[in-house]
C-alpha positions as CSV (number, residue, x, y, z in Angstrom):
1,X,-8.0,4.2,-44.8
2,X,-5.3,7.0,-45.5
3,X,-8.2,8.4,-47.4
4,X,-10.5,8.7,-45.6
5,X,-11.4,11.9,-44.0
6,X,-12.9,11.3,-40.4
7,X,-14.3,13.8,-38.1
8,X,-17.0,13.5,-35.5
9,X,-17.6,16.8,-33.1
10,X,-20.6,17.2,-30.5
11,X,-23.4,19.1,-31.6
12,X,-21.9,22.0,-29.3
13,X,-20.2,22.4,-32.4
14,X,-22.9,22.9,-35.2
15,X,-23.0,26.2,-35.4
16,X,-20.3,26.1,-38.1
17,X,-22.0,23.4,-40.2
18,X,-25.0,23.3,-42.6
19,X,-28.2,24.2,-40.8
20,X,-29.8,20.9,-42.3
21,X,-30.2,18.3,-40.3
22,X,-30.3,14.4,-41.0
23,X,-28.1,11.7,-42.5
24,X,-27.5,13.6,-45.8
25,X,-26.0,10.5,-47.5
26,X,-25.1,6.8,-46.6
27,X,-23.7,4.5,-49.0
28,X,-22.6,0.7,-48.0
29,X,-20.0,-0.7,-50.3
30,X,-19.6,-4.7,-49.5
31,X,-15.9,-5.9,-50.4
32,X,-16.4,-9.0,-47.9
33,X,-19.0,-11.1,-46.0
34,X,-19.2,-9.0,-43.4
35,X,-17.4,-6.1,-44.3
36,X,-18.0,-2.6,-45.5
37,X,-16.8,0.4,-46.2
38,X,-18.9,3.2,-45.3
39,X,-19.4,6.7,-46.5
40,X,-21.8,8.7,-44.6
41,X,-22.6,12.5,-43.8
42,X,-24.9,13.8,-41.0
43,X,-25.8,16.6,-39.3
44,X,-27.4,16.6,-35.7
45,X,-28.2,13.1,-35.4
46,X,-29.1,10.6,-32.9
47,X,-26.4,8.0,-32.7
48,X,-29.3,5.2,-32.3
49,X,-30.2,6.6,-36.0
50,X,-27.2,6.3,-37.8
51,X,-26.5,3.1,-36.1
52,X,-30.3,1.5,-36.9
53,X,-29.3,2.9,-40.7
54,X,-25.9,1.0,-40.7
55,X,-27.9,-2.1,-39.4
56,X,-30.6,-1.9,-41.9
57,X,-27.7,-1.0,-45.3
58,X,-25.6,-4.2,-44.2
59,X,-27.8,-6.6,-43.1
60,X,-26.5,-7.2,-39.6
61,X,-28.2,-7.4,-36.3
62,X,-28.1,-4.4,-33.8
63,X,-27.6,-5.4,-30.1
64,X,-27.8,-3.4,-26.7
65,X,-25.8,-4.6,-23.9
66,X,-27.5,-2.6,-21.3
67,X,-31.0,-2.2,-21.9
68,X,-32.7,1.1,-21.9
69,X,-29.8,2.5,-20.7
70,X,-27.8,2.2,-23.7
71,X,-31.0,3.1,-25.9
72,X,-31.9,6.1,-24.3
73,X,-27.9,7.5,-24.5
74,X,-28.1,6.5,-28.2
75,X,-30.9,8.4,-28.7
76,X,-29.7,11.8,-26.7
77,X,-26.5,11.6,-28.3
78,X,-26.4,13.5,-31.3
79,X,-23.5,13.3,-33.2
80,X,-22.6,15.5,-36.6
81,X,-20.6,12.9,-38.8
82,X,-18.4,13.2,-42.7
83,X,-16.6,10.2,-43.0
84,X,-15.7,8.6,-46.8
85,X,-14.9,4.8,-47.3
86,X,-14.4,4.2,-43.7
87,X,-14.3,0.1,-42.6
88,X,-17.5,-0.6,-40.8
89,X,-15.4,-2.2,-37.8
90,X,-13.6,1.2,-37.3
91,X,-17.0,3.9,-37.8
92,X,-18.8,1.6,-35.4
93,X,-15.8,2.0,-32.8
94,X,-15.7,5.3,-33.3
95,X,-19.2,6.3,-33.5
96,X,-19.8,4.4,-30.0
97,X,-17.1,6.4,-28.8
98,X,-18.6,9.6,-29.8
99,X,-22.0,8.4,-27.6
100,X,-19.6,7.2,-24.7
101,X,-20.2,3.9,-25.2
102,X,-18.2,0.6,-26.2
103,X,-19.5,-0.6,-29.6
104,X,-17.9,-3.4,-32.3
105,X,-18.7,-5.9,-34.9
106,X,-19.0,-9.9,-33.8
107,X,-18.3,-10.9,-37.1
108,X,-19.0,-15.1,-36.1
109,X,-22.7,-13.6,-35.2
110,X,-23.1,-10.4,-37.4
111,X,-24.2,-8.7,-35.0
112,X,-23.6,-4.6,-34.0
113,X,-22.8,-5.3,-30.4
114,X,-23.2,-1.6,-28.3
115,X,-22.4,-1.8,-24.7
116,X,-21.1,0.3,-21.6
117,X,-17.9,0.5,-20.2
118,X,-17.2,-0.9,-17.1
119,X,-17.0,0.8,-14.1
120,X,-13.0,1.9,-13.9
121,X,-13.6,0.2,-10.2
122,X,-16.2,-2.6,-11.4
123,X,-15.2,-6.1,-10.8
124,X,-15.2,-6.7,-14.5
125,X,-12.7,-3.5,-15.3
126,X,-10.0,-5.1,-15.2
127,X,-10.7,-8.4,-17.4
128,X,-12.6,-5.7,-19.7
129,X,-9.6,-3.6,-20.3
130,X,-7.1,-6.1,-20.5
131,X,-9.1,-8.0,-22.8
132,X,-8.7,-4.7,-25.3
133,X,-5.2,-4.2,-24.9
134,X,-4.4,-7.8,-25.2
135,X,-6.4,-7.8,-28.8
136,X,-4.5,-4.9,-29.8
137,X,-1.0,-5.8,-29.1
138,X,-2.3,-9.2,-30.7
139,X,-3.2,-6.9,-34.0
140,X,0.1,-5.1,-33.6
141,X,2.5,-7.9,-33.7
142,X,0.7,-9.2,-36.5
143,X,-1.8,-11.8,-34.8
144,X,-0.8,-15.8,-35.4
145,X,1.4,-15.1,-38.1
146,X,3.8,-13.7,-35.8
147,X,6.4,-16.3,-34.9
148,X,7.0,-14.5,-31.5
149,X,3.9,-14.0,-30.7
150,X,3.2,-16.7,-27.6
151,X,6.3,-14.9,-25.7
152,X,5.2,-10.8,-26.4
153,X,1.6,-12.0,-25.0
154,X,3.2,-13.7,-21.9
155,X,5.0,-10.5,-21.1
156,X,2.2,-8.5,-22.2
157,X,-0.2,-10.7,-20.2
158,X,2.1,-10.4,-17.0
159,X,2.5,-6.6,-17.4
160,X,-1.3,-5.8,-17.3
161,X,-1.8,-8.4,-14.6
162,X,0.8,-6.4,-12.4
163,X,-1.0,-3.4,-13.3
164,X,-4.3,-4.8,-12.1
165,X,-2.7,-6.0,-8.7
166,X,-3.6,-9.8,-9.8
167,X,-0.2,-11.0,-8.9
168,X,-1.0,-14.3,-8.5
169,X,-1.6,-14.9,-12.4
170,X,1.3,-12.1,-13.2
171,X,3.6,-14.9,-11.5
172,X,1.9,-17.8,-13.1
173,X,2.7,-15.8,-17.0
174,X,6.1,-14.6,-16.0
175,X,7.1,-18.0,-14.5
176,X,6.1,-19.7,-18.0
177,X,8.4,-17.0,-19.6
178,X,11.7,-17.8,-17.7
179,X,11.0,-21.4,-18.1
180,X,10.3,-21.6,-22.0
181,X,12.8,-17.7,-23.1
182,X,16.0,-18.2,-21.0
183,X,18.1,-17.5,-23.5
184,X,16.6,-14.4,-23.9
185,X,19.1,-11.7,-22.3
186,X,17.2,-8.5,-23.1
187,X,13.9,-9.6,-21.3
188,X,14.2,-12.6,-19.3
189,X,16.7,-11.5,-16.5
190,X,13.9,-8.4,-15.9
191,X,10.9,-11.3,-16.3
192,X,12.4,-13.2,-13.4
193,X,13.0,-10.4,-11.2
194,X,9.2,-9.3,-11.9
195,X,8.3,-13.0,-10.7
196,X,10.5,-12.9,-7.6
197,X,8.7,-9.7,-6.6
198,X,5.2,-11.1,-7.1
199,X,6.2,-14.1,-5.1
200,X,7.3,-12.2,-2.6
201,X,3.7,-10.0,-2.7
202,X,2.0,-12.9,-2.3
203,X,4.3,-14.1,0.4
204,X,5.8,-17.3,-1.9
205,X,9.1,-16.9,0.1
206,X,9.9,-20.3,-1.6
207,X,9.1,-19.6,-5.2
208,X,10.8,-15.6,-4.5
209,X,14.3,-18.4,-3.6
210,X,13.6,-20.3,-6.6
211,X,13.8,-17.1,-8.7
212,X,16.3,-15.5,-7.4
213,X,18.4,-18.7,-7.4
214,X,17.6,-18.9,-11.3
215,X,19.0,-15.5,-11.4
216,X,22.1,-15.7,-9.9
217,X,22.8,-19.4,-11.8
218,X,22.2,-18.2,-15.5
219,X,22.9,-14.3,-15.3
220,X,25.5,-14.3,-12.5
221,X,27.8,-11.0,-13.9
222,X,23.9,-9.0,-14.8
223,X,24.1,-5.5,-14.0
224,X,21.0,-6.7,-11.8
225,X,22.3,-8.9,-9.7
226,X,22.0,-7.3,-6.5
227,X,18.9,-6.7,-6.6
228,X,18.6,-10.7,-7.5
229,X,20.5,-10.8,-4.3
230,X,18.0,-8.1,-2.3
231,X,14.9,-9.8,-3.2
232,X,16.5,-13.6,-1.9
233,X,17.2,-11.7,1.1
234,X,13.7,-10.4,1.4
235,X,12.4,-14.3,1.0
236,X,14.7,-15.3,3.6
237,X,13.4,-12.9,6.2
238,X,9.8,-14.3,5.0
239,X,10.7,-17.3,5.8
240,X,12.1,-15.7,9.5
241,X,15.6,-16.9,8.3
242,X,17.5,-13.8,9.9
243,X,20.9,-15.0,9.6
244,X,20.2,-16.7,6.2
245,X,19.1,-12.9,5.3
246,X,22.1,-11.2,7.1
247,X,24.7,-13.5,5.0
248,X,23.2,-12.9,1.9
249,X,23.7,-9.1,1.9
250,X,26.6,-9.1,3.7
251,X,28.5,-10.9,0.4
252,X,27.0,-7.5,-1.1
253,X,29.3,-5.3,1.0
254,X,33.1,-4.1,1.0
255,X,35.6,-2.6,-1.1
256,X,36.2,-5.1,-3.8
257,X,32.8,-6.8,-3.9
258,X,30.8,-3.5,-4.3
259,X,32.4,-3.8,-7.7
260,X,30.1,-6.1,-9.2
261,X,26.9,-4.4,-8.2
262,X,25.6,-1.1,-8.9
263,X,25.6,1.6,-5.8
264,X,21.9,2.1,-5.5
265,X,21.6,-1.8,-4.8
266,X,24.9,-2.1,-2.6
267,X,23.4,0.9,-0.4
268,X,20.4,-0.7,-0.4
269,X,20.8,-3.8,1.1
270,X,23.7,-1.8,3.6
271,X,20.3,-0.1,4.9
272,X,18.6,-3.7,5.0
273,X,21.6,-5.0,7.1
274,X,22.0,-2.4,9.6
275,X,17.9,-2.5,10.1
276,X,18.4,-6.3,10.9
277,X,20.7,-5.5,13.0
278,X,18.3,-2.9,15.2
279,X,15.4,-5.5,15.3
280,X,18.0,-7.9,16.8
281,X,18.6,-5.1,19.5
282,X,22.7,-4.7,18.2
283,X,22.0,-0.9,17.6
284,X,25.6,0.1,18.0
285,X,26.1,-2.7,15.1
286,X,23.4,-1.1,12.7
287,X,25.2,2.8,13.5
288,X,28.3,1.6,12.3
289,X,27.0,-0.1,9.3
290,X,25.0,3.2,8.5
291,X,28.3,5.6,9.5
292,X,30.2,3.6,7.0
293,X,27.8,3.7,4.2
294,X,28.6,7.3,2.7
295,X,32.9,7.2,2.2
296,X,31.5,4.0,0.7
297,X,29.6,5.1,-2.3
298,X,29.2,7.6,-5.0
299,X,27.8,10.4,-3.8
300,X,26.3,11.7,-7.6
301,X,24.7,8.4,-7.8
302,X,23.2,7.3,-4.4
303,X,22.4,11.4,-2.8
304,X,19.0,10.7,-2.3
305,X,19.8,7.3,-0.1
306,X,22.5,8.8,1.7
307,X,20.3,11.8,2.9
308,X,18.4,8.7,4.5
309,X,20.8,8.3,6.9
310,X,20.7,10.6,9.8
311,X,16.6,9.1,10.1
312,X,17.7,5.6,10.6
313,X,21.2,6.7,12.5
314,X,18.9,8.4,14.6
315,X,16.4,5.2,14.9
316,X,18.8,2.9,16.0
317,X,20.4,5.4,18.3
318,X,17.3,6.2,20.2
319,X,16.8,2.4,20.4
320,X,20.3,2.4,22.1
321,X,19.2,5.0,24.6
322,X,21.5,8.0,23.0
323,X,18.9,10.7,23.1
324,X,20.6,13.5,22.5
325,X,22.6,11.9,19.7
326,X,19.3,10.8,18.2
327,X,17.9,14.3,18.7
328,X,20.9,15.7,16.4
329,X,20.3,12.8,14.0
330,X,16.7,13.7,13.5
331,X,16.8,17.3,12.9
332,X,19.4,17.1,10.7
333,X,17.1,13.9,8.7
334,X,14.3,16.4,8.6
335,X,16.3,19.4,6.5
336,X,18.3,16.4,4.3
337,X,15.5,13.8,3.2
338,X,13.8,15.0,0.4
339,X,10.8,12.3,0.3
340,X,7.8,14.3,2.3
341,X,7.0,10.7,3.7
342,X,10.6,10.6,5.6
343,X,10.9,13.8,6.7
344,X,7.3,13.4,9.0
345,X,8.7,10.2,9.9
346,X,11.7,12.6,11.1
347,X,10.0,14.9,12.8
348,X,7.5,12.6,14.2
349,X,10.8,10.5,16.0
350,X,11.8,13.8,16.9
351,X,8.9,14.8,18.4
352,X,9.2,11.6,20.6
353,X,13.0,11.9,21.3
354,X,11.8,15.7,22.8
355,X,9.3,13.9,24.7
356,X,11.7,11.2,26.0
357,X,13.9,14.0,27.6
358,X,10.9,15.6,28.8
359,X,11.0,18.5,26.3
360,X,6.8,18.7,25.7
361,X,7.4,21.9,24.4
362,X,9.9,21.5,21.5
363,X,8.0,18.2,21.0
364,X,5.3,20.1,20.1
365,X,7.0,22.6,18.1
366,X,7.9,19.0,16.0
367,X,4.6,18.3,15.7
368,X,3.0,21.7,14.6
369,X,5.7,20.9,11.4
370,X,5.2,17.6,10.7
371,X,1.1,18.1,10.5
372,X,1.8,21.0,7.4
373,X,3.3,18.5,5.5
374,X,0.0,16.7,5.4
375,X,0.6,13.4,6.9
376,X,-0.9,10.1,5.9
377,X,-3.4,8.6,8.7
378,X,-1.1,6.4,10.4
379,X,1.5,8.9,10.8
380,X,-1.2,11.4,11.9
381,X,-2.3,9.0,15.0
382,X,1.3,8.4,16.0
383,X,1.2,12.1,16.0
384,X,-1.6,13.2,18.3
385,X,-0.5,10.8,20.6
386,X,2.7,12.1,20.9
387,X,0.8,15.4,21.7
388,X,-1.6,13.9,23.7
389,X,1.3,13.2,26.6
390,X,3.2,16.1,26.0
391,X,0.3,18.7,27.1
392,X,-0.4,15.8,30.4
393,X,3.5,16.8,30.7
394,X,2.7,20.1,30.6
395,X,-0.2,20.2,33.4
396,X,-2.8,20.2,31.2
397,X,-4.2,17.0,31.1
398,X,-7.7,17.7,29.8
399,X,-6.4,19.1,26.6
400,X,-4.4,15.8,26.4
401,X,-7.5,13.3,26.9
402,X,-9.3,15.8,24.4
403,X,-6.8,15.3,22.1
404,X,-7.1,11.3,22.4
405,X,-11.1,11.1,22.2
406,X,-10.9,13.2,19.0
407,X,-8.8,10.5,17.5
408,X,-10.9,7.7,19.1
409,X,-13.7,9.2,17.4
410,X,-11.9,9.6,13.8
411,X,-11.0,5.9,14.0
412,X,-14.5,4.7,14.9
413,X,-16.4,6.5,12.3
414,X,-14.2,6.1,9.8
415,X,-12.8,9.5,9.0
416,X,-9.5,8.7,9.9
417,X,-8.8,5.3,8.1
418,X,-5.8,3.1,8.6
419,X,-4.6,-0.5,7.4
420,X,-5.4,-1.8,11.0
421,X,-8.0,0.5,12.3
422,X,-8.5,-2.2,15.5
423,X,-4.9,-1.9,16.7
424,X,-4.9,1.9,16.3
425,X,-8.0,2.1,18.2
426,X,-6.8,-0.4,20.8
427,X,-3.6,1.8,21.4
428,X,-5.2,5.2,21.5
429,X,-7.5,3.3,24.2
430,X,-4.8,2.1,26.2
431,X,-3.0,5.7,26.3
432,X,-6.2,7.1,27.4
433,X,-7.0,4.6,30.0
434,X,-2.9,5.2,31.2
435,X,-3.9,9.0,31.4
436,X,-6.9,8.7,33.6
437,X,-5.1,6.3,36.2
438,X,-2.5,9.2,36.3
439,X,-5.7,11.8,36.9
440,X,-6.9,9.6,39.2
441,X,-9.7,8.7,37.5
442,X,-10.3,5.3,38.2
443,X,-14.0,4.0,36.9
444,X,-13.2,5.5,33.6
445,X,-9.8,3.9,33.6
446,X,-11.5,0.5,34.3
447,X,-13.7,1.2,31.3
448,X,-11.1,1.8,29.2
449,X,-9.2,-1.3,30.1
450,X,-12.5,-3.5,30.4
451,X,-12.8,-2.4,26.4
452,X,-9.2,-3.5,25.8
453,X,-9.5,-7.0,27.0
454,X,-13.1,-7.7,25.1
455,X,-10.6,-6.5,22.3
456,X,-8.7,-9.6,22.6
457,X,-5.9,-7.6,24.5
458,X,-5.2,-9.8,27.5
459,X,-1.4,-9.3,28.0
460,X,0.0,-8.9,31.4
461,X,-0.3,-5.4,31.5
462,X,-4.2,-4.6,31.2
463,X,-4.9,-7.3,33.4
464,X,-2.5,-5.4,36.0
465,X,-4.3,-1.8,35.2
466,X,-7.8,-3.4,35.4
467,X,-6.8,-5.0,38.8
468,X,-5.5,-1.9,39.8
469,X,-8.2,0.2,39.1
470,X,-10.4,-2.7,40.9
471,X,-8.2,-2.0,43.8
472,X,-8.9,1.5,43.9
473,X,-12.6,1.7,43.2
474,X,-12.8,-0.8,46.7
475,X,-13.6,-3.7,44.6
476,X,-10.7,-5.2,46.7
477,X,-12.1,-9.3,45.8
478,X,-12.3,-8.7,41.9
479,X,-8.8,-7.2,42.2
480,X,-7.7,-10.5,44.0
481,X,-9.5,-13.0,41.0
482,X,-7.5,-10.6,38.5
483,X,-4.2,-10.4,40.4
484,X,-4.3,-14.6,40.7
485,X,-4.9,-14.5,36.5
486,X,-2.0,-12.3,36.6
487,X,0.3,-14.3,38.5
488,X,-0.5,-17.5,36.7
489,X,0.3,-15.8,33.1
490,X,3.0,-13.6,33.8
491,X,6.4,-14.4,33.7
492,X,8.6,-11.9,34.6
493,X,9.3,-10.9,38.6
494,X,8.9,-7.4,38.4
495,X,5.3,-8.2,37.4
496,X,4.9,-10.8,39.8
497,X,6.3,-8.9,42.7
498,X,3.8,-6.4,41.9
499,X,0.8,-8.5,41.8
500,X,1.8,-10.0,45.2
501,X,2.1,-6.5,46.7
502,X,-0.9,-5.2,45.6
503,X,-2.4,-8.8,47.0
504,X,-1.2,-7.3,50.4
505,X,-2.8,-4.5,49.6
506,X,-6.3,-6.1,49.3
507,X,-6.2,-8.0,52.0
508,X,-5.2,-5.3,54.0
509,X,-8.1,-3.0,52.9
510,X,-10.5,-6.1,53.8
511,X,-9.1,-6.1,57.3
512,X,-6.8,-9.3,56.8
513,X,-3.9,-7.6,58.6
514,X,-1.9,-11.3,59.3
515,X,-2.4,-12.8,55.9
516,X,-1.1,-8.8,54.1
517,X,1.4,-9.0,56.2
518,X,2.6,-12.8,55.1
519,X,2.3,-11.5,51.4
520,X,3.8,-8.7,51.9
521,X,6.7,-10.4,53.3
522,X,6.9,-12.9,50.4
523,X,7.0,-9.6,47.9
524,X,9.9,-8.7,49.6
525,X,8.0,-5.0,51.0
């Protein structure tokens, strides 16, 4: 094989090489049952040719996978060829690879097998491809002989399954590896990791715990044992067990138990801690945890976490109703972060914050930033609709509703395309149907809300807007059926004050001045 001397160029190429054309030798030399060695030289020829002539010299069958297809790119291929004593398996390979094709040798039926590749997005890529690696790290380690050869091809198998997104079988090869190579401490503690984050991708909160709980039990000083402890946590909250979660990464936090894990991980689940804390409303909780974070950690090690924290010191903040604190916080996130995803996020909560303390303008200013770093479409939504109310803030309302129906109109043909293109177009339909009760434009308000609910949205507040709209188009008895829905699904007493007063209202409209007046006097008016 050393020997050999191999070189197949496109006939773009023939201008340096003899002006004859044809196969201008082919010799066959058998040394096995179905093995050759070939020597051939040609010159501007069909691939179907040379391939037809290897067929005919060694007996075997030739076989298209792909009809015509194949036959006709065989035969407009033509390939200039000088190869000397080359195995038959490897000039078939190669010469199907010069036609663009995949080609090899069946050697239980004899036959020349010439097919097309897969589609890279067919649903038979993935098996195709993995198929071909898997024979070649097979051939690599040395095939059965190989005494490790079951565990490489479980790793091997779990890798390319991970790669493909099929994470169910990734967990099924990498759970057979922890369970059969525990003892070995190069590869398994990483296996078991990989299978506590597939779990978790497939949302196996209970097999993620099992995992994790292996972890911990047979490599409890690993250098990865935080993250052993991050990914439990992770399970936990799957399984919506919140202070289960908290506990978990609190034993990851303080001054001598940050020793045993590495500062990336300890900061990491400090960040998961504090965000627990903000969905459980204890926001002044989650700004200490984050204000403690960067005396805590090396700086040289951790920079690009601890530029995080202004963003989510400014999240939790806002959440707790410091504004101007947050504003701070989020202008300083958008100069630190260095991800281009967090720093829209930055200027897109800043953009809000402005709005909050009715700045429209500076919000705007936010937003003219945050849409040059080229947004993704999720972001881009929460965007225009931050810049939809600012311009109604600023008197000009049409520009807002403009700026709304353009994004309704993205979402519904498809141009703007998001994980949950139903709930982005529900919400951009709700502000819009908010905006024209403020301009007073009540039939196209109903329509708006009307849409909502045959949406599936039937919370309190769209049956109050649809009854109020009813109220003021002078459908005063529709308004009544939706305000007695209202009252017998609502359960706070602001709402329920509301629907009685509007009630009054009706009834006053419809010239039922004694029975307004009794509601009205039960609302408390």
């Amino acid at each position: 094989m050393r020997a050999a001397l191999v070189a197949i160029l496109v006939c773009c190429l023939t201008a340096i090489l003899p002006a004859q054309q044809g196969i201008h030798h082919f010799e066959a030399k058998k040394v096995g049952r179905r093995e050759f060695l070939l020597t051939v030289k040609a010159t501007d020829v069909p691939a179907m040719e040379i391939l037809s002539r290897v067929a005919e010299e060694t007996g075997l069958r030739l076989t298209l996978n792909g009809g015509p297809d194949v036959s006709r790119t065989l035969d407009e291929k033509k390939l200039d060829i000088h190869v000397e004593a080359v195995p038959m398996g490897a000039f078939v390979e190669m010469l199907g690879g010069g036609a663009g094709l995949h080609s090899e040798i069946n050697k239980e039926t004899g036959a020349i097998v010439i097919s097309r590749l897969p589609a890279t997005d067919a649903p038979e890529a993935f098996e195709f491809y993995r198929k071909q690696a898997i024979d070649s790290l097979v051939e690599a380690y040395g095939g059965d002989s190989d005494p490790d050869r079951e565990e490489k091809l479980l790793l091997a198998n779990a890798r390319l399954f991970i790669a493909g997104g099929d994470y169910e079988n990734a967990l099924e090869a990498l759970d057979k590896y922890v369970a059969a190579y525990k003892g070995e401490p190069e590869k398994a503690p990483s296996a078991c990791l990989d299978a506590a984050r597939c779990a978790l991708i497939l949302k196996r909160a209970t097999d993620a715990i099992r995992l994790t709980d292996i972890f911990m039990q047979e490599w409890p000083r690993h250098v990865d044992t935080g993250k052993a402890r991050i990914l439990r946590a992770r399970a936990l909250m799957l399984q919506g067990n919140i202070l289960g979660a908290m506990a978990m990464l609190e034993s990851m936090i303080g001054t001598t138990k940050r020793r045993m894990f590495s500062d990336r991980d300890a900061v990491t689940a400090e960040f998961m801690l504090a965000n627990l804390h903000h969905e459980l409303g204890e926001n002044e909780k989650a700004v200490q945890i984050l204000g403690d974070i960067s005396w805590r950690h090396d700086p040289e090690k951790t920079h690009d976490l601890l530029a995080r924290i202004p963003l989510y010191m400014g999240i939790c903040r806002r959440a707790a109703g410091d504004q101007v604190a947050a504003v701070r916080d989020f202008r300083l996130a958008a100069l630190t972060v260095k991800e281009n995803e967090l720093r829209i996020r930055a200027l897109t909560d800043l953009a809000q914050t402005f709005l909050d303390v009715d700045s429209p303008f500076e919000a705007l200013a936010s937003i003219r930033v945050a849409k040059k770093l080229a947004p993704e479409p999720t972001e881009t939504i929460r965007l225009e609709r931050i810049a939809a109310h600012a311009f109604q803030k600023l008197g000009l309302d049409i520009k807002g509703l403009d700026v709304l129906l353009t994004v309704l109109e993205a979402l519904e043909k498809g141009s703007l395309q998001v994980p949950d293109a139903k709930k982005s177009i529900n919400d951009v339909i709700s502000d819009l149907g908010a905006m024209l009760t403020d301009l007073g434009d009540w039939d196209r308000a109903l329509e708006a809300f009307l849409r909502l609910r045959s949406q599936g949205r039937v919370e309190p507040r769209v049956t109050w807007m649809i009854a109020r709209c009813r109220f003021e188009t002078g459908a005063y008895r529709e308004a009544l059926a939706e305000l007695e829905t209202l009252r017998k699904n609502a359960n706070d007493e602001k709402t329920l004050l509301m629907a009685r007063r509007l009630e009054g209202d009706c009834y006053e409209r419809m010239g039922l001045h004694e029975l307004a007046l009794r509601t009205w006097q039960e609302a408390g008016r």
